[in-house]
Each structure stands twice: as structure tokens, then as C-alpha cells.
C-alpha positions as a Markdown table, in Angstrom:
| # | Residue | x | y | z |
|---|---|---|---|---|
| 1 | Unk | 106.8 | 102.1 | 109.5 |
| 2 | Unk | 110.4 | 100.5 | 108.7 |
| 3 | Unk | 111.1 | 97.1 | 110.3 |
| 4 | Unk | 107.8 | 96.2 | 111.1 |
| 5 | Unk | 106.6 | 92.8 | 109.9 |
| 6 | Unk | 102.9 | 91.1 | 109.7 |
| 7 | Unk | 101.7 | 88.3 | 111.8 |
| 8 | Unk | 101.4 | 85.7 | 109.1 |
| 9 | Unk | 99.5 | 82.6 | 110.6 |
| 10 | Unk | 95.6 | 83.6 | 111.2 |
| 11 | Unk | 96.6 | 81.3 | 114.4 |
| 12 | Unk | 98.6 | 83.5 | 115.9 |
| 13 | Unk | 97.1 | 86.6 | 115.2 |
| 14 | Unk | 94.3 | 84.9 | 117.4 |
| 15 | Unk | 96.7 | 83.9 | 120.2 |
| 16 | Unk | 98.5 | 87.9 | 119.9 |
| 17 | Unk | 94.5 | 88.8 | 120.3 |
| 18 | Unk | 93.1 | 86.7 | 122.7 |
| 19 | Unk | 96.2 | 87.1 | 124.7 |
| 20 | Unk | 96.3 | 91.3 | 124.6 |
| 21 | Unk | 92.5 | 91.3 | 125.5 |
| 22 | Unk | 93.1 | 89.0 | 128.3 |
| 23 | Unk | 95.5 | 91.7 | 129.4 |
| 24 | Unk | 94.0 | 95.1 | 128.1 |
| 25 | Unk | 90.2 | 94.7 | 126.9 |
| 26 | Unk | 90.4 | 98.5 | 125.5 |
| 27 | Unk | 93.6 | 98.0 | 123.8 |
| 28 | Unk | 92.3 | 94.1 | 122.3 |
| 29 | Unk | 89.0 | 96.0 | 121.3 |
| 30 | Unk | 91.0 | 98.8 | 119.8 |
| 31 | Unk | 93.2 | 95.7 | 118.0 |
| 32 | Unk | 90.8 | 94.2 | 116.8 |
| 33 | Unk | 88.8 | 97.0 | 114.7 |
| 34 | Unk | 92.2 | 97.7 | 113.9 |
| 35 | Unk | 93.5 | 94.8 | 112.3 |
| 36 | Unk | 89.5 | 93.8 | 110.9 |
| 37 | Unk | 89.4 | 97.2 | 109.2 |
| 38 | Unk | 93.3 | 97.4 | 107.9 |
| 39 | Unk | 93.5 | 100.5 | 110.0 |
| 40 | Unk | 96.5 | 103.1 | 110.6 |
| 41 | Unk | 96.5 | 103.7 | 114.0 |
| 42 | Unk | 95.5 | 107.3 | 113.6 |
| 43 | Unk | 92.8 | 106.4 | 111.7 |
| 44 | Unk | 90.6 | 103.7 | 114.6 |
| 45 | Unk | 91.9 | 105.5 | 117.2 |
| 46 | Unk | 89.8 | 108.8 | 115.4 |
| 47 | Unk | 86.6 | 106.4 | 115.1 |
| 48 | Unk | 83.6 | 108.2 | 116.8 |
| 49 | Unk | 80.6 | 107.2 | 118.5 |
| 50 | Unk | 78.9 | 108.4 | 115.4 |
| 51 | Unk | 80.7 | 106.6 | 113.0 |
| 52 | Unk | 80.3 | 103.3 | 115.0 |
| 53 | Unk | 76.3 | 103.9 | 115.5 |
| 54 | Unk | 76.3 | 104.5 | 111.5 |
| 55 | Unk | 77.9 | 101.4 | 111.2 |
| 56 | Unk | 75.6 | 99.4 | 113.1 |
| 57 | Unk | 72.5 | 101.1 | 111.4 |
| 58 | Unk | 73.8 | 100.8 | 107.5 |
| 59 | Unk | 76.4 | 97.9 | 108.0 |
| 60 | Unk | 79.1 | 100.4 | 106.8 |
| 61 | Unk | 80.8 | 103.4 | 107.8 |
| 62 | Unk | 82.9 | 105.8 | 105.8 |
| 63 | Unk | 85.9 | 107.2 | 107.2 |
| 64 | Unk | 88.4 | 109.6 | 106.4 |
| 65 | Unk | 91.9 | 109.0 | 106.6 |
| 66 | Unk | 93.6 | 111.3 | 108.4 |
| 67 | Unk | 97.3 | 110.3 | 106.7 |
| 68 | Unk | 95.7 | 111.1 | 102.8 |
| 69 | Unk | 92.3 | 112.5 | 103.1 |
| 70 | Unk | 90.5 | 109.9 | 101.3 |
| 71 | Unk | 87.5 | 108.2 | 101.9 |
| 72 | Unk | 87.7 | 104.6 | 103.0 |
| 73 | Unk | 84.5 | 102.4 | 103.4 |
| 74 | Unk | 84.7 | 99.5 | 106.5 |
| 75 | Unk | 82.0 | 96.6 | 106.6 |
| 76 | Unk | 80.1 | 95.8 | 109.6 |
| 77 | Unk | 81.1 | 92.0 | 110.6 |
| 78 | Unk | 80.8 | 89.7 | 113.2 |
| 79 | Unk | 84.7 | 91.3 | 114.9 |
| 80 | Unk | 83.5 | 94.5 | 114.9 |
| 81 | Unk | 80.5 | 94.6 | 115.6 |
| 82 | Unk | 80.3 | 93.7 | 118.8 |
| 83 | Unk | 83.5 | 96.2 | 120.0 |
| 84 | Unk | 81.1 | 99.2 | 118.1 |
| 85 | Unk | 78.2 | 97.8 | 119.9 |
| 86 | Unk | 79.5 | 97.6 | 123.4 |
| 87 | Unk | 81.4 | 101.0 | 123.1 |
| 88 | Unk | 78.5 | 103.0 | 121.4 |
| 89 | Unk | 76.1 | 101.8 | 124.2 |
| 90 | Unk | 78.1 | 103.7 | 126.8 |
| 91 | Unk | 78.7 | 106.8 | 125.0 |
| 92 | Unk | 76.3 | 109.6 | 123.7 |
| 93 | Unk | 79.2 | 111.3 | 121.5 |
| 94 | Unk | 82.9 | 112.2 | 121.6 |
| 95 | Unk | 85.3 | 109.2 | 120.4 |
| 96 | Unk | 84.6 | 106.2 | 120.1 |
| 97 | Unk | 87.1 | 104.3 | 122.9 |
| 98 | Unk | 86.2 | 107.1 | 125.3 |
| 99 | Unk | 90.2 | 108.7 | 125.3 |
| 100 | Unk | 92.2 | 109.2 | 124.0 |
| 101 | Unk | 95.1 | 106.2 | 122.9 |
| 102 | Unk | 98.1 | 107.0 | 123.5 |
| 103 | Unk | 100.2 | 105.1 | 120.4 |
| 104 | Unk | 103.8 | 104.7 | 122.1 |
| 105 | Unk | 101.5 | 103.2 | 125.2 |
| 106 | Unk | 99.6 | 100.9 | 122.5 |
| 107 | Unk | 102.8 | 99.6 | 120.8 |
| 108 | Unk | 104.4 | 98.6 | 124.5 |
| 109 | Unk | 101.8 | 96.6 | 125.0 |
| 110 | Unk | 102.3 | 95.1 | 121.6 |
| 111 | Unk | 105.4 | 94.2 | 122.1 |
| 112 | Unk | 104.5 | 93.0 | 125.4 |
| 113 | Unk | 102.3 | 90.5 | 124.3 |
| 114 | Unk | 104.7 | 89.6 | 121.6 |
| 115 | Unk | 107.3 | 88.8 | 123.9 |
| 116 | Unk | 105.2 | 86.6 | 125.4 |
| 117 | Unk | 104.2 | 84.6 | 122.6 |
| 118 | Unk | 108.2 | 84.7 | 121.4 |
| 119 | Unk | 107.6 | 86.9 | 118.7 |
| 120 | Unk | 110.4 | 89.0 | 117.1 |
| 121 | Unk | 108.9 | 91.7 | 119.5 |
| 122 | Unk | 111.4 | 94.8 | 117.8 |
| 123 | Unk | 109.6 | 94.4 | 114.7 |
| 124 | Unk | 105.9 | 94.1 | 115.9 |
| 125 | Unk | 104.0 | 98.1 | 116.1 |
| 126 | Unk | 100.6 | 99.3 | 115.3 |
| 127 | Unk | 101.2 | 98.8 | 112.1 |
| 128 | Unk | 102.1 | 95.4 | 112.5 |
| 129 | Unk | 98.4 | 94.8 | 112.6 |
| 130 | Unk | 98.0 | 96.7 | 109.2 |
| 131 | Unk | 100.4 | 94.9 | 107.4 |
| 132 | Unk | 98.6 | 91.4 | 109.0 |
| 133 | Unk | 95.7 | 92.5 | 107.5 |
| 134 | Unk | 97.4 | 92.9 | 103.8 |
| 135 | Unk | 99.3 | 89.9 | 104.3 |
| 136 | Unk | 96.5 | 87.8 | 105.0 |
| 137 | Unk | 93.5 | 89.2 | 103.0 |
| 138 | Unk | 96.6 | 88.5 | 99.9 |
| 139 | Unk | 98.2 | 85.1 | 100.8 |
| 140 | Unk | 95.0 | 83.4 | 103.0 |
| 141 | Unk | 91.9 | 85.0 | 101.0 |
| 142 | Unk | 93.6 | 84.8 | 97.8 |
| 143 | Unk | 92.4 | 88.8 | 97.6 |
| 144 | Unk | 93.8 | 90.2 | 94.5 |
| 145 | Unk | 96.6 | 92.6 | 95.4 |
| 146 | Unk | 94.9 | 95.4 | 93.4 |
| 147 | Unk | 91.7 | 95.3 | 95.5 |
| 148 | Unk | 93.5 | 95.4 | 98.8 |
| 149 | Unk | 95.9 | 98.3 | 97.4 |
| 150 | Unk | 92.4 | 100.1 | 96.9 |
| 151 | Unk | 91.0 | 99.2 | 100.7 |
| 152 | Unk | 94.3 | 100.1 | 101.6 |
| 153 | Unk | 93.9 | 103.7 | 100.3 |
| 154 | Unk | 97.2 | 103.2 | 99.1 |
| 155 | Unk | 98.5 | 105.3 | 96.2 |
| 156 | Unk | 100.3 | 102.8 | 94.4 |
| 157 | Unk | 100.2 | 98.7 | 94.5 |
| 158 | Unk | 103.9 | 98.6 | 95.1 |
| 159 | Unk | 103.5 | 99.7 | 98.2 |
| 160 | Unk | 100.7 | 97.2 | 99.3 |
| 161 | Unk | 103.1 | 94.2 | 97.4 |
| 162 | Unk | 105.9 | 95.5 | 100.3 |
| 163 | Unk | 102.9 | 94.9 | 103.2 |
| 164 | Unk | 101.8 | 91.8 | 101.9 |
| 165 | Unk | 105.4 | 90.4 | 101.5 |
| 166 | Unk | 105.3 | 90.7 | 97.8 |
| 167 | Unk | 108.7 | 92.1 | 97.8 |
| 168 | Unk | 111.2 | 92.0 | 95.1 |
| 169 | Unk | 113.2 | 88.9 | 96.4 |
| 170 | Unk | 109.3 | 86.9 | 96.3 |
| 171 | Unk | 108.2 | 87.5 | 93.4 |
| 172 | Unk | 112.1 | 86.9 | 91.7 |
| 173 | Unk | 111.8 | 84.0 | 93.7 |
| 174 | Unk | 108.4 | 82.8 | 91.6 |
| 175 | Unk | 110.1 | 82.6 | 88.0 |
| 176 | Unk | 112.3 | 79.9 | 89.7 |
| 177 | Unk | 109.5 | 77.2 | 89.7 |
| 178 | Unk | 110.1 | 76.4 | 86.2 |
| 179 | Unk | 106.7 | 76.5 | 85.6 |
């Protein structure tokens, strides 16, 4: 999505969290698989009971993403796996959050919560979360861009270097260290 920018300090991705599950628990649950797994929003808000309880069982899942087709594989960790646990213990079947999320209803709240923590709340969507999750895995894991192009199920790595604000005017920016 155009305009939308990642959350770039793990600290405030924590406050935009702890801050949206104080005021929605399904939509901070929701966030929170979201931004762990690099999610689209189509994609977590498809997750089914199933998925979650073969997650829990193998400590991975393999979903399908509904924008390409392709097969993505999400770790169990210590994020997620309590939201899959708590949701899979009160479902026998159907999807995963119970409903179905409505995305323009999601991203109000977004921006909502952004707001409130003075964020540049026009730029901040769903996908804000998936371009966090580039951004960071890139600049704070020191991920190589390659492997998170690949978790990204993205077709090419240019497009992951635009997500993880590896953009033309940064990396031009790098041959001026004089190294």
C-alpha cells in the first residue's frame, strides 16, 4: 500500500501494541500474529483454527497466501503462541479470530492508536505492520535482505529493499561514507 511507512523503533511498536490491546484485545491479538509473522492482512485474518492447532503441535504452520498462492512457513514463538493457544481453545473449527475482520474497521483503529502515541497516523495501515516487520528483521536483526525477500514471498528483492527502507535515496546515501 502507497504511503504507508513501518514503525521503526522495536520500542514503539511495543507501546502501538500494548496500547491497541489495551483497547481492542481481538484486534492486538490479530496485530500481533500479524506483525510476528510479516503478514498481509488477508493472509492472518484467513488463519484457521486448524492452522493454529498445527502450529502448536509441529511448531510451524504453512500457509497460503491468498495475494500469490505461495506457500509461506510461520514459526511457533513465544508472541504467537499464546494468541493461537487462547483462540484455538475456544474454537472447534471455522477461523481462527472467530469473524470475520473487517480491514477498513482494523486500520481505524490503527490509526487510532497512532494518533495517540503522535504517530504520522495517515501513513500507518495494516500494512504498516508488514513493513515493521521487514524493517526491523533488516536494520535490528541484521537479517539479510535476501532471506526476508524470501519470508516475504516477495517476487523480487526490490520490493522488500522499498519495505525495509532500502530505497534508492539510502542506499546512494551509503557511497557517501567515503569508506
Amino acid at each position: 500500500m502507497a504511503g504507508t511507512v513501518p514503525i521503526r523503533k522495536i520500542e514503539d511498536l511495543q507501546l502501538f501494541l500494548d496500547l491497541l490491546s489495551s483497547r481492542n484485545e481481538l484486534y492486538g491479538n490479530f496485530c500481533r500474529v500479524q506483525l510476528s509473522w510479516g503478514l498481509r492482512f488477508s493472509d492472518c485474518a484467513s488463519i484457521t483454527v486448524e492452522d493454529a492447532r498445527q502450529c502448536l503441535q509441529h511448531g510451524y504452520v504453512k500457509l497460503t497466501e491468498r495475494k500469490t498462492g505461495k506457500g509461506r512457513l510461520c514459526s511457533l514463538n513465544e508472541r504467537v503462541s499464546p494468541v493461537l493457544r487462547a483462540y484455538a481453545a475456544d474454537r472447534s473449527e471455522g477461523l481462527l479470530w472467530g469473524r470475520t475482520i473487517v480491514r477498513e474497521t482494523y486500520n481505524l483503529k490503527l490509526k487510532e492508536i497512532a494518533l495517540m502515541l503522535g504517530m504520522d497516523w495517515k501513513r500507518v495501515s495494516s500494512h504498516t505492520l508488514r513493513k515493521s516487520f521487514a524493517y526491523l528483521l533488516v536494520h535490528h536483526y541484521g537479517i539479510p535482505i535476501e532471506k526476508v525477500s524470501q519470508q516475504m514471498g516477495h517476487s523480487s528483492v526490490a520490493y522488500t529493499r522499498i519495505y525495509a527502507g532500502l530505497d534508492e535515496d539510502a542506499l546512494l546515501s551509503l557511497t557517501k561514507l567515503g569508506l
